[in-house]
N, C-alpha and C positions, 0 to 999 in steps of 0.2 A: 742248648740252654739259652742261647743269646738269642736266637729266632726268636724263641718263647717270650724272652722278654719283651724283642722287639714289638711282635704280636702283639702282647699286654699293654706296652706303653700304646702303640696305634687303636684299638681300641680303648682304650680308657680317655683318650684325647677327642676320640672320635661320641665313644657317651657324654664328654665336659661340653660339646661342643651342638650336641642336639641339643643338650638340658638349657646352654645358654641363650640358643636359640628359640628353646621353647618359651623361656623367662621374658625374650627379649618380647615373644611378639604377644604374650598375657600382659607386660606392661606399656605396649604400643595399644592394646586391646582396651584396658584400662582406660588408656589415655584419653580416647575415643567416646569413653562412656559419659554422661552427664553427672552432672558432680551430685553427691544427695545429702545435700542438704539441710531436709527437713522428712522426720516421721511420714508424710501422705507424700513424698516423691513416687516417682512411678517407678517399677521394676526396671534395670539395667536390665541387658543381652548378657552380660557376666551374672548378674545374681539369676537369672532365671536357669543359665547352663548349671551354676554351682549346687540350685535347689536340685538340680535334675538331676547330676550327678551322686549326689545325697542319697537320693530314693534309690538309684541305681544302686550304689554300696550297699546300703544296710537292707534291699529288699530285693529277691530273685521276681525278675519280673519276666513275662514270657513273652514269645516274639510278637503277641498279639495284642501286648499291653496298650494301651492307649490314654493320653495325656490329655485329657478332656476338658482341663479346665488347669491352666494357673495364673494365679495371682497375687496382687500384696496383700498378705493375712495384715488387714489393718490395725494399726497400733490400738492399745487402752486410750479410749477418749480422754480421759483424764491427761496422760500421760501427751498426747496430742496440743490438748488446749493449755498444758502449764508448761509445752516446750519454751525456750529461748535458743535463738543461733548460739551455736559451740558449744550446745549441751549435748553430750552423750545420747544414743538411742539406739533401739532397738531394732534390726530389719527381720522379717519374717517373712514366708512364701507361702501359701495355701493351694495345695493342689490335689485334683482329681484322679483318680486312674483307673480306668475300666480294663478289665480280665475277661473277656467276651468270652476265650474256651469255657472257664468259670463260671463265666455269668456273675461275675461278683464286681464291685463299687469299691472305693478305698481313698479313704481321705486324709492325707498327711499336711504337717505342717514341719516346713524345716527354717530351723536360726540360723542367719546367716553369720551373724557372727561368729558359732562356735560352726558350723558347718557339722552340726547335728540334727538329727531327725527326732522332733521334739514330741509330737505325735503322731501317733497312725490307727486307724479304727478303718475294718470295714462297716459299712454302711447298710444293713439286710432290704433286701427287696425295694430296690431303687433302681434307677436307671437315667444313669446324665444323657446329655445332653449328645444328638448325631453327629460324628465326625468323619470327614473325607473321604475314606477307605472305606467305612460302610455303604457310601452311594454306588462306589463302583464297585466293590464285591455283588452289591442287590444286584444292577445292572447285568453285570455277567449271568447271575443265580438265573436270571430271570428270561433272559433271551436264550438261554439253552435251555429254556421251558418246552416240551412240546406243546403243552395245550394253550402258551402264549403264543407258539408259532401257528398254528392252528386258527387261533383269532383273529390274528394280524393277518393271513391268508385268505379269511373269509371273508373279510372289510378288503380286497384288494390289491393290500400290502405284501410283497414275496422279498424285498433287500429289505430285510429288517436294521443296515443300516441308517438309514432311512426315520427308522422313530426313536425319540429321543423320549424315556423315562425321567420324569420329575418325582423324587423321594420326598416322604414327608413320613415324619414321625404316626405313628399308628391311634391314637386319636382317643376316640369311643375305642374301648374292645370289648367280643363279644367275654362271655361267661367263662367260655373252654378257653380263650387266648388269656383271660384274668388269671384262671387257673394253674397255667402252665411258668406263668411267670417269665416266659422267653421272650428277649428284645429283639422288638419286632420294627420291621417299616414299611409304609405300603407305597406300588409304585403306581402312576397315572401315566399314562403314554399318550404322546402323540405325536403327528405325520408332519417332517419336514419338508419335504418335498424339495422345490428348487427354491423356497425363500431361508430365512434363515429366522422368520417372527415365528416360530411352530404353536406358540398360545392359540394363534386362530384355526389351528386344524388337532381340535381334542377328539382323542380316538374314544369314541364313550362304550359305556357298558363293560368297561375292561378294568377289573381293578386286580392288581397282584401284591401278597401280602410275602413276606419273608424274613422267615427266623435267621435272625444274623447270627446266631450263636452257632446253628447247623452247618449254615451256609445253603438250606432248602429253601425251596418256595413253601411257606406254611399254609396257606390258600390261593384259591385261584376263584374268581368270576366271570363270566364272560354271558352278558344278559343280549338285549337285540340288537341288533345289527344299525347303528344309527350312522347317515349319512354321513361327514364332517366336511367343511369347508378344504376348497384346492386353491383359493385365491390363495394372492403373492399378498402377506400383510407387513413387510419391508416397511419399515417410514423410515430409511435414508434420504438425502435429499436425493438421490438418482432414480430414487424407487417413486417419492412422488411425484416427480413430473416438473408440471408448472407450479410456481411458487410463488407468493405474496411479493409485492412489490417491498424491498427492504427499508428499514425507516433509516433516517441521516444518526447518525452516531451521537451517543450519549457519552459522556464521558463522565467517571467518578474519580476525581481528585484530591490529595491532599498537597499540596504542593511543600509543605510546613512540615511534613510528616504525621504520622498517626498521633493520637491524644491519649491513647495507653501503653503502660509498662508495663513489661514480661519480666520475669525475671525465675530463671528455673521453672515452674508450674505453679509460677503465683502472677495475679494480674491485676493491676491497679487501675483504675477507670473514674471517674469525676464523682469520687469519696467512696465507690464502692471497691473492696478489696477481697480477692476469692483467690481457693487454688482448684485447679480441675485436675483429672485423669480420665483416660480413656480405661474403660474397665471390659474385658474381653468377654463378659455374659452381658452388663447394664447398657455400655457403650459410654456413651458422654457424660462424666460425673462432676458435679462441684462439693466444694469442701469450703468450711470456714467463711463463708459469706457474711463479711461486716461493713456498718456504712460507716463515714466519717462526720459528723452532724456537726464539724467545724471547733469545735471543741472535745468531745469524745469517740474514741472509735469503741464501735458499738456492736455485736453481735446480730445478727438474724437469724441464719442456719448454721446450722455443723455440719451438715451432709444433704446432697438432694440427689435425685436418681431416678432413671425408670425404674420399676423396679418388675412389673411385667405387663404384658399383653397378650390377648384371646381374641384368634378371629373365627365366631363361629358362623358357618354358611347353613342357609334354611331350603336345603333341598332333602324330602325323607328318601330317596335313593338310596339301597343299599351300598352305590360307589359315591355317594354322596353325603351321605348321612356321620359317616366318622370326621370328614374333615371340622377342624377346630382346634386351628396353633395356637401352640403357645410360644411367640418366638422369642421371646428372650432366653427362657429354660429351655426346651427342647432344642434350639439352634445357636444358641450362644449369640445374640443378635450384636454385640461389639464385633465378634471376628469376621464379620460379616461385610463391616462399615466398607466404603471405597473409598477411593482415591481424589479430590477434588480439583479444578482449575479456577483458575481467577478467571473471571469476566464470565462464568456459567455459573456453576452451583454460589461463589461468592463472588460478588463484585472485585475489580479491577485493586482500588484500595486495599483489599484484605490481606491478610498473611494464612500462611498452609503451614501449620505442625504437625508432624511424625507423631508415629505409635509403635511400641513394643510392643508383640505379642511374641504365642509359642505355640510352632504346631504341635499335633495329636503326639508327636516323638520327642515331644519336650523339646526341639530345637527352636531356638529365639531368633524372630524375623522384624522385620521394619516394615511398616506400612508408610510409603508418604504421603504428606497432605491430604491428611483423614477428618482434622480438625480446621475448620476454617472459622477466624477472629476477624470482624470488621467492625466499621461504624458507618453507620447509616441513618440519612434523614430523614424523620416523621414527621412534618406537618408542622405545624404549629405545638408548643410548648404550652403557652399562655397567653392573654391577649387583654385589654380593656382599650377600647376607644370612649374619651371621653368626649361629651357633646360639646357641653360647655367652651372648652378650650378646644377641643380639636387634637389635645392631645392621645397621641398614638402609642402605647407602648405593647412591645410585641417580643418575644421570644422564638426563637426555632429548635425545634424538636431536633435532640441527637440520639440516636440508642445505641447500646456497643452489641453486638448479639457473636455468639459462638455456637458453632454446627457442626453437626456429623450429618451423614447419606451415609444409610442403608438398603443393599435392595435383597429381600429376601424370597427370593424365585421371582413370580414374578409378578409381585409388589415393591416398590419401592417407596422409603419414608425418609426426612427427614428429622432429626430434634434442634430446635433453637431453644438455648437459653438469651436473653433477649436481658438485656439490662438500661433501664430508663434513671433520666436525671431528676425526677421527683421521689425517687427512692424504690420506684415499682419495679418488683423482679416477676418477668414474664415466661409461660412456659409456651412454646406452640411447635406443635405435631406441623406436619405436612407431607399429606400421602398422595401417590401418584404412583405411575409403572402401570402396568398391563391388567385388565379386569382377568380375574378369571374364571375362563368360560366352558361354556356346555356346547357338547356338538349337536343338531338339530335338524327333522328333514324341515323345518316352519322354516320359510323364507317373509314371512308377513306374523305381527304379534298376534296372538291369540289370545281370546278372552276364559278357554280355559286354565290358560297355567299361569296362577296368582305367584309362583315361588321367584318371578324373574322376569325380564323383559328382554327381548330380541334388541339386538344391537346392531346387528350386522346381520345379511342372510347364512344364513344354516348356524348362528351364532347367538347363543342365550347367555346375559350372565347373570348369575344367584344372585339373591337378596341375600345379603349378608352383615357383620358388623364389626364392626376395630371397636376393643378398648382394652384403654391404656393404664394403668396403676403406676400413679407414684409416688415414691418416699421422700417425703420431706420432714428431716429429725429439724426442729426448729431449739432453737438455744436462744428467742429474744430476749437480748438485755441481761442473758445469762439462762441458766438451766430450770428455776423454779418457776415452770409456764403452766398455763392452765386453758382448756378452750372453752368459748364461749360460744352460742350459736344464737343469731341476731334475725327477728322476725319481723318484720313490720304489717300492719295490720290497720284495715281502716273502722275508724269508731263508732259504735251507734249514733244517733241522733237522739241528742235527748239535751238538758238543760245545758249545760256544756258545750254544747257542739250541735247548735239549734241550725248549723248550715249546711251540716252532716260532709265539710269538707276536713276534720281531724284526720290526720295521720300516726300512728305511734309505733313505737321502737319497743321491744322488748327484748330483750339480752337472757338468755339461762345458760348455767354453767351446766357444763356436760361432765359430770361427777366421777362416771365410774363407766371400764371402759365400752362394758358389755349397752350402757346408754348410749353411749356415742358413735353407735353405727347409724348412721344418717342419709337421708336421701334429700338432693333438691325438691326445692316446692318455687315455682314461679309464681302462687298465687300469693306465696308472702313474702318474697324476693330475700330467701335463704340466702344467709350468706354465714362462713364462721371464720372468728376472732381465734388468734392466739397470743394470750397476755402474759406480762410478768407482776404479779398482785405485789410482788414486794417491790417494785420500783412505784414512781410516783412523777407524773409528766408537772409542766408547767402551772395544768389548770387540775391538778391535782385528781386524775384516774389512771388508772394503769393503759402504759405504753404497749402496743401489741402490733400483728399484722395477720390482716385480713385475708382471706381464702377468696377471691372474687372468679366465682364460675363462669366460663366462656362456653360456646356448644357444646350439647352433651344429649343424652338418650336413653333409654332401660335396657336393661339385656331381657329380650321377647324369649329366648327359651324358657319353655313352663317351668312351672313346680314338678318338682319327680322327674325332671329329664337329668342326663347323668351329663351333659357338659355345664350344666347349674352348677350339679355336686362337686366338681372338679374346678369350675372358676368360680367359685362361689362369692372370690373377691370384685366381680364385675357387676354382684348383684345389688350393690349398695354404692353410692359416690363417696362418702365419708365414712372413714376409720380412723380411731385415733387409738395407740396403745403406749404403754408407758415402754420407755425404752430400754429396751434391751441390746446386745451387739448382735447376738445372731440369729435375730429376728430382720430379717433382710425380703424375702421376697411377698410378695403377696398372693403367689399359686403355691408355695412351698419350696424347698430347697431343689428339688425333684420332681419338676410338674411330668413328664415322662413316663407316659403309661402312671402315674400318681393313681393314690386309692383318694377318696373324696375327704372333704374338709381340712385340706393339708393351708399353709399359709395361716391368712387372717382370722379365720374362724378358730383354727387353734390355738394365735396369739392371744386373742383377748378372752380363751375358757377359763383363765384365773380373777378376772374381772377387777383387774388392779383400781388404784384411786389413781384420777387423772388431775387431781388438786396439787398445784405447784410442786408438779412434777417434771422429771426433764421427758416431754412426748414426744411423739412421733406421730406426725398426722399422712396419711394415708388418701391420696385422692383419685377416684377413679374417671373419665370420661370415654365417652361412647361416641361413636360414629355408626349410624345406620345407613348402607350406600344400597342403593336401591338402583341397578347401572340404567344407561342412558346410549343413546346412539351417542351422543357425544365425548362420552367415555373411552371411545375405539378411535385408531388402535391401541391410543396411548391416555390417561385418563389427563386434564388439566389439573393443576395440584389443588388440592382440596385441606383448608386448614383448620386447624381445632387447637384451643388450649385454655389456660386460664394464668390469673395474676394474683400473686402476691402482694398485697396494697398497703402503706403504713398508715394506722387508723389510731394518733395519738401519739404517731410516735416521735414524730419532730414537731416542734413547738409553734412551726408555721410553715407554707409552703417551703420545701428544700430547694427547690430553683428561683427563688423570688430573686436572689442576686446575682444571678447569672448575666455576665457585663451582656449588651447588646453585640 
């Protein structure tokens, strides 16, 4: 009896003493965590383990489940824009989960607070976004192919270590793959040989497609025999050789310290004030972007985002003809981001912020220095030299910009949000990474094959296109906005205008939203307004901000081709819909194997009133890269974007007192 007890006493000392230790190091964990503050803080490593923990309780989930997406189900705007510090709020988790035995979607939302699972709905005939474990399940499915071994044998290849498969979501599919409903991915191979750049040696003619639900190869092709490149396409400096004579050292200085404040994920800059988050589908998001106009702080957006991108390649090869990502939905292009340094992707001055995410097993990881915040000098501000006196007054251009790099295979982008002291908020892409190419016996271009240009010998790369869609919920001056679209047009000749040098302005409100699908016109330097009719500026019209388009292009897929039908949102530059919350992407929630008109074309089939209402304007631009020898091996960064401009909205230049 007294053993017994002793026993009881030694384990029950020994249970006080794991539980203490378990308390101790949740509140060492805690400790660790960023404080939150506010509604639009980003996901802790604890809220995201406790959401995951949630779904685990109250849902049996199988060893094959997959965590495909989580993030902060963002609060009620409302409830957002009438927060104050130390007011109560609500946290919530929004997550994905794929059942591959299944084949089924499943989209939960859990309260952090009560640590309940608040909803759950499967999602019929969709399919998120590819995660890690499916590239390497293909990989295996597919090298224990015989008729992949077979190919690879025929082209020369017998250590099929040797070729590395690149996955990509399955794109076009034909009729019988529409049919079957099964998530699919198709691989592209090619020969590493002794370099380690394998883009320039594509094994062509070989494409393998595989149902990841089976875990079989679903198809297989294997067309002619096409040479491919054995050079070394290496650009380490070892690999190249002789090297540019180096230039003498630049140096970017703040000796003073930086000129902006952080504070938790809010950033103050010379009157403009925003919060961002890294979002693990969008990547780099802002929130609440207001300026200070020295007596009022004042609204612009609520929210701005990628919200997606389509890059379709124009080669009609049947191992050609499916390709046309969509990398934000099908790849989750945030999880994607890397890691940045000072003095490369951001200058020397800048500072590097971490990001929470959560892999496919719902376990919460850190990314560091994903987000890089500087300031940086553009040129001139403003300027008048007067004759008269000789007087000189002169400004210098500062802008504050924030970054992500993404490289997605292998393309590489990245996003600035760019912020200027005249009030202008700028967006600009910048693409670069590896063209991707075709294998070739053409060592010289040929004047039959219009779809591409020779780059390099035995080395073709497609015509192709990037464009990019993004949301920007605009709140100026508050929620009752309206858009205007601003034409200019030159005048006949006639009594009036006998010098036939008149210019004029025409403004029409874009009513309703099904009107407000819009496209550039250079021949009447389109541009669009978005206003607040109930406010009233100095000279008495409505305060607003302008949409000023930077390079852009059409999407050349015809009419009746089915990647139209599926990015149908790349088909127009302008969308404007009235807002809703979970009208978020501009391919659909689901671009992934998607059936057609999913996104923007479904948003605006109610054809709401766009009259001082809270909108959302929707902007699309294009890049058409048509490659170049000078694109190889690596392309120079190539940049595209456009600006957000105040047109009325401050009552005079907003830099005009900026001391010298």
């Amino acid at each position: 009896m007294i053993k017994r007890l002793k026993r009881f006493l030694w384990l029950s000392i020994a249970i006080i003493s794991v539980i203490s230790i378990s308390i101790g190091l949740m509140e060492t964990l805690m400790a660790q965590q960023p404080s939150i503050s506010h509604p639009l803080t980003s996901l802790t490593e604890v809220e995201i383990s406790t959401a995951v923990s949630v779904i685990q309780r109250e849902k049996t989930l199988s060893e094959m489940a997959a965590f495909t997406l989580i993030a902060l189900q963002e609060p009620d705007k409302e409830e957002v824009i009438n927060f104050t510090p130390g007011k109560a709020f609500g946290r919530k988790v929004f997550l994905v989960i794929y059942e591959r035995s299944q084949n089924k979607t499943f989209e939960g939302i859990v309260d952090l607070r009560s640590k309940t699972l608040s909803s759950w709905k499967e999602i019929p005939s969709v399919q998120p976004a590819i995660v890690n474990s499916e590239y390497e399940l293909a990989t295996q499915v597919v090298k224990a192919d015989s008729r992949w071994q077979r190919a690879m044998q025929r082209r020369g290849i017998n250590d099929f270590d040797q070729v590395k498969i690149s996955w990509w979501a399955p794109g076009i599919l034909s009729e019988q793959e529409e049919a079957t409903g099964n998530r699919l991915c198709r691989g592209l191979s090619y020969y590493k040989g002794k370099g380690w750049n394998y883009y320039g040696s594509p094994i062509e003619g070989v494409l393998a497609t595989v149902n990841l639900n089976t875990g079989k190869v679903a198809s297989f092709i294997d067309r002619e025999n096409v040479p491919f490149s054995k050079e070394n396409w290496n650009y380490d400096v070892k690999s190249l050789g002789k090297l540019l004579s180096p230039l003498k050292a630049l140096k970017i200085l703040q000796p003073d310290g930086r000129s902006f404040q952080i504070k938790d994920n809010e950033i103050s800059w010379q009157g403009w004030k925003f919060r961002y988050s890294m979002h693990p589908r969008n990547g780099l998001m802002l929130y609440q972007v207001t300026h200070n106009d020295g007596e009022n702080i004042r609204p612009v957006l609520y929210r701005a985002s990628l919200s997606e991108m389509v890059v379709p390649y124009g080669d009609p090869k049947p191992t050609w003809s499916f390709r046309n990502a969509f990398d934000v939905g099908e790849y989750n292009l945030g999880l994607l981001a890397n890691t940045m340094e000072l003095g490369k992707e951001i200058p020397e001055n800048g500072l590097l912020l971490n990001a929470v995410f959560a892999n496919e097993q719902g376990e919460p990881y850190q990314i560091p220095g994903v987000i890089g915040i500087y300031e940086r000098d553009n040129g001139m501000l403003w300027k008048h030299y007067e004759y008269n006196t000789q007087r000189n007054d002169v400004r210098r251009s500062r802008e504050l910009v924030m970054k992500m790099t993404v490289a997605i295979d292998n393309y590489d982008y990245s996003i600035n949000w760019i912020f200027h002291q005249d009030g202008t908020l700028e967006v600009q892409n910048e693409l670069t990474g590896i063209v991707l190419t075709q294998g070739t016996a053409a060592q010289k271009q040929s004047d039959d094959d219009s779809s591409g240009r020779l780059i390099a010998k035995n080395i073709f790369g497609v015509n192709h296109q990037h464009f990019f869609n993004y949301r920007l919920d605009f709140d100026v001056d508050g929620q009752a906005n309206s858009v205007m679209e601003m034409n200019v047009k030159a005048l006949a000749m006639d009594e009036k205008n006998p010098l036939g040098n008149a210019i004029a302005l025409s403004e029409t409100s874009l009513a309703k939203e099904t009107a407000a699908v819009r496209d550039l016109d250079m021949k009447s330097s389109r541009e669009w307004m978005i206003v607040n009719a109930d406010k009233k500026n100095a000279l008495g019209t409505a305060p607003g901000y302008m949409l000023m388009p930077g390079g852009n292009s059409i999407f050349f897929p015809v009419e009746g081709s089915k990647i139209r039908q599926r990015a149908e949102f790349a088909t127009h530059h302008i969308w404007v819909t009235k807002y809703k919350p979970t009208e978020l992407y501009a391919g659909g929630d689901y671009p992934n194997q998607t059936q057609p008109g999913q996104g923007l074309p479904k948003y605006i089939s109610d054809d709401e009133s766009l009259l001082g209402e809270d909108i959302v304007l929707w902007y699309t631009m294009g890049v058409t890269h048509i490659p170049r020898s000078e694109d190889w091996p690596v392309m120079p960064v190539h940049q595209v974007g456009f600006k957000l401009v105040p047109r009325g909205f401050f009552s005079r230049n907003p830099a005009i007192n900026l001391p010298e």
